[in-house]
N, C-alpha and C positions, 0 to 999 in steps of 0.2 A: 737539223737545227743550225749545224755553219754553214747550207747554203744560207738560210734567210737572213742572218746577222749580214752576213758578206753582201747581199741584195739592199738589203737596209743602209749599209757602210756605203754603199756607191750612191744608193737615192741622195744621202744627208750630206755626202761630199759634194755632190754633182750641183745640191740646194747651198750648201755654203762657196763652192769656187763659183757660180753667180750673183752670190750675195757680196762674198769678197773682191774678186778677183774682175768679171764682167761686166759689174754695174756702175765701173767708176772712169769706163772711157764708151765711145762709140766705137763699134767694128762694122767695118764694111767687108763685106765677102763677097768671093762670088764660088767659093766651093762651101755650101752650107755640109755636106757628110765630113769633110774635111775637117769644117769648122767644130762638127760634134764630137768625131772623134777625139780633137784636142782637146776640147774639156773636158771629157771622160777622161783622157791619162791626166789631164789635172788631177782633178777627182778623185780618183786611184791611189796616186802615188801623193797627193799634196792633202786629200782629204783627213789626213791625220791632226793638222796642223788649223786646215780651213775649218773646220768646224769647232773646235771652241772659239775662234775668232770673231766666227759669225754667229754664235749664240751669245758672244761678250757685245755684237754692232747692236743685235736686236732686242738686247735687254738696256743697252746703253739709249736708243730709238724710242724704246716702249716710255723711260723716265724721263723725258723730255716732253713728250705728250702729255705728261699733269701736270 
């Protein structure tokens, strides 16, 4: 049962350090595994934080729509 929380906690982190963090500039790379693994340790270590942020962006997003 704490693998899948822990599996779940990296999915919603990894959805919110894109919502937060990656969707508010352009990145050019040229080491794309590079570039995944840096968001995974976002993710990880910052997913505590990124994800009520990013369910406070897309509830703030969704009330603007009506």
């Amino acid at each position: 049962m704490e693998s899948i929380l822990v599996i779940v906690y990296i999915i919603l982190g990894y959805w919110a350090a894109n919502k937060v963090w990656y969707s508010k500039r352009v990145y050019l790379v040229s080491d794309g595994g590079k570039f995944f693994v840096q968001k995974m340790v976002v993710a990880i270590f910052l997913g505590w934080i990124l994800i009520p942020v990013a369910l406070v962006q897309l509830l703030l997003e969704n009330g603007k729509g009506k």
